[in-house]
N, C-alpha and C positions, 0 to 999 in steps of 0.2 A: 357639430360646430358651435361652438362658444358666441354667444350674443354679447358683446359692449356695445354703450351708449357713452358717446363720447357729446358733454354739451360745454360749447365751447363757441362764444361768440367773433373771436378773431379769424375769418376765415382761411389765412394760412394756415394757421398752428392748430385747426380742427381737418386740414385735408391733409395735413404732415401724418398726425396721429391717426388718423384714417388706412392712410397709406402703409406704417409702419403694421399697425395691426392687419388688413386684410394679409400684408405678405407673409405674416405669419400664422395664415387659414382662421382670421376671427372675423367673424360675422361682423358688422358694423353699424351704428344707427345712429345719426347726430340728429342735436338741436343747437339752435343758433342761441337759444335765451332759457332762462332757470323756468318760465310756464310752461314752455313748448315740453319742457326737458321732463320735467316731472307728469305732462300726461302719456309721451312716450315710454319713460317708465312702468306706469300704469298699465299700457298695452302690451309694451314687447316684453315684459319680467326680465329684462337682462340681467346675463352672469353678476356682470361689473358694471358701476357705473364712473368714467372718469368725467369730474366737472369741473370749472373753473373757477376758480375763487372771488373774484372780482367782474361782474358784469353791472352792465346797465339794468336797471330794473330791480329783478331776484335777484341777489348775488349766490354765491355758492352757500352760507349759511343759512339763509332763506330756503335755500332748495333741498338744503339735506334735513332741516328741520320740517319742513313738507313730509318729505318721504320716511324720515320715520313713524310721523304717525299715523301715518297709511298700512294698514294689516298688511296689504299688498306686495310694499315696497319696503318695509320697515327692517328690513332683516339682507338688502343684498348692497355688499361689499360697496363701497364709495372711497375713491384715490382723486384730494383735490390736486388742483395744479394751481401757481402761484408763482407771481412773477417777489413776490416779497418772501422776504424768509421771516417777518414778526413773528415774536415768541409768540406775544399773548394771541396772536390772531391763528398761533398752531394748535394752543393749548384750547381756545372756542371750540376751534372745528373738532375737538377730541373729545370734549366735552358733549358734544352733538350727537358724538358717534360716526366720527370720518375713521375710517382704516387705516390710509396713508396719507402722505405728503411728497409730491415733488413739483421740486421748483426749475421754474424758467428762464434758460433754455434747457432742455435736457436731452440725453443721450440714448439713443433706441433701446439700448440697452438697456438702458434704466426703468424706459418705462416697460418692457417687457418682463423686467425682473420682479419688479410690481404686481402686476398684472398675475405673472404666475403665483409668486407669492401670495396673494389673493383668493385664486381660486383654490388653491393646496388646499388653505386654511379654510375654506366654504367647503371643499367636501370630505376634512375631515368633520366639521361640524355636523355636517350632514349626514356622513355615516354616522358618528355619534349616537344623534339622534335617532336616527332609523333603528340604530341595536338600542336604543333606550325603550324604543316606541314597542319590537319586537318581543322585547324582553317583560314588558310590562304587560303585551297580548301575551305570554304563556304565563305569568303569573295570573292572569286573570283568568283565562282557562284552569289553571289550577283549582283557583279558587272556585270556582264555579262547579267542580268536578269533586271535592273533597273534603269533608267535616274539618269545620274552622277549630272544634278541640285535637282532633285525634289525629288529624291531615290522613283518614282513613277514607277511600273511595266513599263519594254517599250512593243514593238512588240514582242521578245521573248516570253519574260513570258505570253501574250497576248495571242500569239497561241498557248503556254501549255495548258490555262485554257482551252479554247476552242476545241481545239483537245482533253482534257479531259472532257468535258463536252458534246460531241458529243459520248463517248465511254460510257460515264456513262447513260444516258437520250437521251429518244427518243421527250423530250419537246425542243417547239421554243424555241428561241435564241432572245436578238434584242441588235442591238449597235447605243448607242447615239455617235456620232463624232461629238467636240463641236473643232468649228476654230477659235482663234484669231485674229481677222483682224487688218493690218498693225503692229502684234507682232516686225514685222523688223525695220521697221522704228521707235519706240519708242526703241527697242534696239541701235539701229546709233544715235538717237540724245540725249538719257539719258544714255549709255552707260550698257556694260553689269552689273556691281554691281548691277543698279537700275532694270535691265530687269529681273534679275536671283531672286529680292528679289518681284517682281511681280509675277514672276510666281508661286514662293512657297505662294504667297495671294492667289492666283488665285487654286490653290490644294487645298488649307484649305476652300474653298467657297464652291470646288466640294465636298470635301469629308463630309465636314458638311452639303449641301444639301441632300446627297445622305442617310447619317447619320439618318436625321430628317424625310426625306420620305415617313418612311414605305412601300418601295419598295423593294424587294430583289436583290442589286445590285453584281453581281459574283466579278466582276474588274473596278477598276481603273487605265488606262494607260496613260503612256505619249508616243506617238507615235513619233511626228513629235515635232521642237523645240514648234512651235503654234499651233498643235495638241492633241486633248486629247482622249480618247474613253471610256465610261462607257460600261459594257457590263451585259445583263439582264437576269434573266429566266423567267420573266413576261415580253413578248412583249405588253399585251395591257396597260402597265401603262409608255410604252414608251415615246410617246410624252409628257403626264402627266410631267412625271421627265426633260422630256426636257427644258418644259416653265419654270419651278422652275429653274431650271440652268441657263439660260436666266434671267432670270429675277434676279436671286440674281449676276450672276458675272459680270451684266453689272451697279451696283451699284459702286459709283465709292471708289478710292486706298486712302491711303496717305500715302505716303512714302517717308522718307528722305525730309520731309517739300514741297513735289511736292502732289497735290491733281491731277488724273489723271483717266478719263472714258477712258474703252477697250469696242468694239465693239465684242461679241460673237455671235458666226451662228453656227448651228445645225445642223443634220441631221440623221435618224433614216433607219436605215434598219434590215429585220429581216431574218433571218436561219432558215426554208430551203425556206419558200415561194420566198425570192428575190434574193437567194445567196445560193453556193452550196458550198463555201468555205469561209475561214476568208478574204482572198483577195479581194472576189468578194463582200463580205459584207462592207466592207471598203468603198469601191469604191463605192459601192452606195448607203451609207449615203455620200460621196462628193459630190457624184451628188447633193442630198437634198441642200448642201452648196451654189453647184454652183449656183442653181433657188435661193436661196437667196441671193446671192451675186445679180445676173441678176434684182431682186426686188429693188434690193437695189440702184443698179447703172447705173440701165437702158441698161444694154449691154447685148448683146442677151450672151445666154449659150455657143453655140459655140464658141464665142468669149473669155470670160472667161475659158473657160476649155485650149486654147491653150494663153494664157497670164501671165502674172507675177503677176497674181491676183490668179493665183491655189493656193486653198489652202495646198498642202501639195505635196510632192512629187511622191506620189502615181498617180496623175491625169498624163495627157496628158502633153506632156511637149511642148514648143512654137515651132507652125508650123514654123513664120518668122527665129527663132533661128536656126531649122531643114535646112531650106533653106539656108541659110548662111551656114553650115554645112556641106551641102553636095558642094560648091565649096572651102571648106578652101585648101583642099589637092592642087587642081589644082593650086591655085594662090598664095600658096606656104606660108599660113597665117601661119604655125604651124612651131613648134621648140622645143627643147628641154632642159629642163635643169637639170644641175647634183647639188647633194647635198650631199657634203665628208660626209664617212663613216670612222669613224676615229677609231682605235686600240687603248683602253684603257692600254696596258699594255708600248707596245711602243708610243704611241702617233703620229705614224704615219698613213696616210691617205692608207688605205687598199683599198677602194673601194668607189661607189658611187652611190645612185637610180636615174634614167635617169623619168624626172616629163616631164608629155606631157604640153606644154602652147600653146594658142590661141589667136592672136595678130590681129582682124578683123579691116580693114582700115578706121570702121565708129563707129562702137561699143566699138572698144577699146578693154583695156585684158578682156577675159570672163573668168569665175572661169571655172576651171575643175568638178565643185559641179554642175554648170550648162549642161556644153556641154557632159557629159561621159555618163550618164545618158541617152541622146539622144541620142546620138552614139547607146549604147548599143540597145537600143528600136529597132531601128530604121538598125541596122545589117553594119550601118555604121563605128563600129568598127572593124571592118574585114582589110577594106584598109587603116585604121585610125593605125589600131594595127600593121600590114607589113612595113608602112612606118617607125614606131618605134622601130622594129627591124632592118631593113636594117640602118637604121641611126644611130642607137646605134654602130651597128658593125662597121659601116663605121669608125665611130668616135675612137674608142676603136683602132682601127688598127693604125691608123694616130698619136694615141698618141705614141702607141708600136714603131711606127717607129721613134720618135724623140727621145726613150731612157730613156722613163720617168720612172719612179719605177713602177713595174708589180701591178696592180688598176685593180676587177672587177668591173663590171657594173651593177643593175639589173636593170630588166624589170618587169611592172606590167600586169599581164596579165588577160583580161575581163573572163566572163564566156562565149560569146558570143566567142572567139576569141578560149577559153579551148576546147569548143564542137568541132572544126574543124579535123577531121580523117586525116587529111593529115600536121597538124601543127608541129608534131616534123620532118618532111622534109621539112618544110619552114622554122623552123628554121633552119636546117643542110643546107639550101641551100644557107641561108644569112653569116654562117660560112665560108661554103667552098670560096664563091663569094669575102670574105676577107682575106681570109688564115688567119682564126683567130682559135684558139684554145676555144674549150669550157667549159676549167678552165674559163675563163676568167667573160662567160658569165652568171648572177642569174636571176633566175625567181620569182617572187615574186608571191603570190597567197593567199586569201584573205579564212577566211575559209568556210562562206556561199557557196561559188562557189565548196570547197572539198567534202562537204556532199551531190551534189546531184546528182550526178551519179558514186558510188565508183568504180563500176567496171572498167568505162571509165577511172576515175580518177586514181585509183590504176597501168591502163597499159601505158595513159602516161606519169606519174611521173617515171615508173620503165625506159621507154624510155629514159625521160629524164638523168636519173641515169648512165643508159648506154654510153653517148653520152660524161656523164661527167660534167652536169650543176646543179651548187649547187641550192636547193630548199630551197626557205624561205617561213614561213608562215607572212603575214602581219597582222598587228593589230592583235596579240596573243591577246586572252583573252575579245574579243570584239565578235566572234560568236559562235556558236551553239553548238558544240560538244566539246569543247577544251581541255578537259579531258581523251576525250576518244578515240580519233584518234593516237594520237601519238606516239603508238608503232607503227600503221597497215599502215601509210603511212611512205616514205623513203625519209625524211625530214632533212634538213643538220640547220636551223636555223630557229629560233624563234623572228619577231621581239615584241619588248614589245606596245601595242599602247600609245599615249604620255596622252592620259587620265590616265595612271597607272602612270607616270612618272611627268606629270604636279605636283609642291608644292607639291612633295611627302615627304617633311621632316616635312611638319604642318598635314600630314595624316595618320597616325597610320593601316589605311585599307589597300591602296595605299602600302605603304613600307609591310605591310607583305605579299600584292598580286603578287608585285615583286619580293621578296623575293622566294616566293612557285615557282614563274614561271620558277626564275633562276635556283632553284635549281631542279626542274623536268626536265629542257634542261642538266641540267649537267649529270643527273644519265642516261639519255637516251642519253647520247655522245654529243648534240646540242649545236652549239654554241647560244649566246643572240643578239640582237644585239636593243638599247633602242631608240626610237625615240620621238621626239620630247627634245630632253633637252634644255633648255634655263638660267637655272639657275649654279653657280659654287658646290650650296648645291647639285640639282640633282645629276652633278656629282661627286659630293665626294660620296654619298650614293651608286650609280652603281656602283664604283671602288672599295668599303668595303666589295659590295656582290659580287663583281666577275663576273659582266658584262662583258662580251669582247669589245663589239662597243660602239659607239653611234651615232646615227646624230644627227643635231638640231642646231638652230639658237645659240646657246651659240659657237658653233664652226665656222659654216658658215649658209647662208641661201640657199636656191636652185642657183646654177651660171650657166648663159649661158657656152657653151662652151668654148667660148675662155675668159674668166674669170677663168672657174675653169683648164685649161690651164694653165693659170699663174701660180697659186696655184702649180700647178704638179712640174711647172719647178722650183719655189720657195725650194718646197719639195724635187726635184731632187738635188740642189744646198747645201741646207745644210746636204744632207745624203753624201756628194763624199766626 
């Protein structure tokens, strides 16, 4: 049954309307005056509200200007009544956002026709939106499920088939992993446009081999950027499919007037004889890569497995790098830098993420895509992650003390660093060690790392809750669960990843995936906060939807400290 709020201070003509509606099965709820009227609104969310244009007190503009800007009430249908028919006083209330108009006296009829009229139009708006809202949850499943160049299954979707095809069939498995060799190097010297329009050559070889076959192929993924993985439920026609693959993708491109041979390597491994899981299956069709690489280049496997020749990221990551690695702390190689978080509404610098950099005295900057990686493996994120903290706070205090405008800071924190039982008293201890408050302090946290020990997860997030440090999730909408977590964890913000935000004005997917995300952080209290923006479109389109933050090179780029220093005191100077 349909809810009206009829607020109507003539008591005839509000028991009239009373009357006409309950006879035609609507719920009813009056108020005598525009305050009573607008906190009933507030409570019962009615369908419709019919108010009266002219009272003592609020009048009906008063009351619909209220209720629009109430999140609450701001959006349901209002039919004034009016014993005047003034233009200008139709054209206010239209201005305001009234729906309809009828004037007094009127005809049951009338007001029924209204009323229906009314609701039509609210649930078509509402379907609308519901298929807007739907549609932008399967595009973000998409996305989340399949390489942003190639729209090929990544790793995700990889280990659905496969974890469902292990619950479905008791039959082997086998996975072709086909490697690109030197993919990098022809992306560095033909640049991405030409690398990205390879690789989708390069999909269209696989999937037309695979096509032609007569082999039953489950998947095609794209794992790694120069990683692929076919995956089988005929292990013995494995190799079979491989040499066909081989041999058609190393036929050579033309592309963009460039004629260009790629070198592909292979490797086959099968479920359960060699591998008892999809990771361990991976892994050793790499191995197959690696003796081909070793064939290929005369370097023994050991050598290659701990080299800049791995193929993919899943292998062994370089001993010499490991080495270097573990003296950076002492010799004091590492620093930090911050990259403004800046308030779309005021446009001032709120906060900032504290980025770990790697400055070795022979090697140069190493990407953090390199060295984190190791860290992790290697448990050398432990002391890597303390000195990050301690330094953050350190920093953060010293700002506080020159008077700068109150900036939190986040911190990204490893899984390796998450498991530690004694971590939310290492962070309280880098707090207290600064007499720093931990408003000040965010965590960032990545969502593969939430999903796999919730229980753990669940106790220290609530810790962290307690203590008072806002939790962000990073790269929203890049892992696993993203849908389904976010009531059960007590999460203060959502950043967006900059794949949703990269040329999201030429991407129709992109803006409705942001779109769906914003508005799911909003109905669940979250703020947003969009990363990577570089463009002024970007930000025009986050500022329409109601973005809160943003960072990204259109603003600034990551700043040593005493750069973004400047910044603060820049910022300080024109807020006094």
């Amino acid at each position: 049954m349909k809810r009206i709020l009829v607020i109507e201070d003539e008591p005839q003509v509000r028991a009239n309307i009373r009357e006409i509606l309950e006879f035609n099965d609507f719920a009813v709820v009056t108020a005598t005056n525009g305050i009573a009227g607008i906190q009933l609104a507030k409570q019962e969310q009615p369908e419709i509200i019919i108010c009266d244009l002219m009272m003592p007190g609020l009048d009906g503009f008063g009351v619909l200007e209220a209720l629009r800007q109430e999140p609450k009430t701001a959006f349901i249908p209002l039919i004034f009544l009016t014993a005047r028919s003034d233009r200008s006083d139709m054209r206010r209330g239209m201005e305001l956002g009234a729906d309809d108009y009828l004037t007094k006296p009127f005809e049951p009829s009338e007001l029924l026709r209204a009323v229906t009229a009314r609701l039509n139009k609210q649930a078509s708006i509402i379907q609308h939106y519901s298929d807007q809202v739907v549609a932008a949850k399967n595009q973000l499943d998409h996305a989340m499920h399949h390489h942003t160049i190639t729209d090929l299954p990544n790793w995700l979707a990889l280990q659905k088939t496969f974890n469902h095809q292990q619950s479905q069939s008791s039959h082997p498995l086998a996975l072709i992993a086909l490697y690109v060799r030197d993919f990098s190097a022809i992306r560095t010297s033909l640049g991405q446009t030409f690398s990205s329009l390879l690789l989708r050559d390069i999909v269209q070889r696989i999937q037309h081999c695979c096509e032609t076959s007569q082999i039953t192929v489950e998947l095609i993924s794209h794992l790694e950027t120069d990683l692929f993985g076919v995956l089988l439920t005929e292990p013995e026609q494995a190799h079979q499919l491989s040499q066909r693959l081989i041999a058609k993708l190393s036929q050579p491109y033309h592309i963009n007037n460039h004629r260009i041979s790629v070198k592909v390597l292979t490797g086959v491994a099968v479920y359960p004889a060699q591998s008892d899981s999809l990771e361990a299956l991976v892994r050793q069709a790499e191995s197959e890569i690696v003796q081909a690489i070793s064939l290929d280049t005369g370097v023994q496997p050991a050598d290659i497995a701990t080299s800049s020749q791995s193929p993919c990221g899943l292998l062994s990551s370089s001993f010499s790098l490991f080495e270097h690695l573990k003296n950076a702390l002492e010799e004091n190689e590492f620093s930090i830098h911050y990259q403004p978080q800046v308030d779309l509404k005021s446009g001032q610098i709120t906060g900032a993420e504290a980025l770990l950099r790697w400055h070795h005295p022979e090697l140069g900057m190493v990407s953090p895509a390199q060295f984190i990686p190791i860290a992790e493996e290697s448990n050398l994120i432990i002391p890597i992650g303390e000195w990050v903290l301690s330094t953050v706070c350190r920093q953060l205090k010293q700002w506080q003390l020159k008077n700068f405008q109150p900036i939190t800071i986040a911190v990204n924190l490893s899984a390796q660093q998450f498991k530690q039982p004694d971590l939310t008293d290492k962070i309280c201890h880098f707090l207290k060690k600064n007499d720093l408050s931990p408003f000040f302090l965010d965590v960032e946290l990545t969502e593969s790392l939430l999903i796999r020990d919730t229980e753990l997860t669940l106790k220290t997030l609530h810790q962290f809750k307690e203590l008072g440090i806002n939790i962000a999730v990073d790269d929203f909408g890049t892992g696993y669960s993203s849908l389904s977590y976010l009531q059960r964890f007590p999460f203060d913000t959502l950043k967006i990843d900059q794949c949703f935000v990269r040329n999201i004005n030429n991407n129709s997917g992109n803006m409705a995936i942001v779109k769906a995300i914003i508005q799911m952080a909003h109905s669940l209290n979250l703020s947003t906060i969009a990363e990577g923006v570089e463009t002024a479109e970007e930000l025009s389109f986050l500022q329409k939807n109601n973005c809160e933050a943003i960072q990204g090179y259109l603003f600034s780029p990551p700043l040593t400290a005493s750069s973004f220093e400047k910044m603060l005191v820049l910022a300080s100077s024109q807020g006094a």
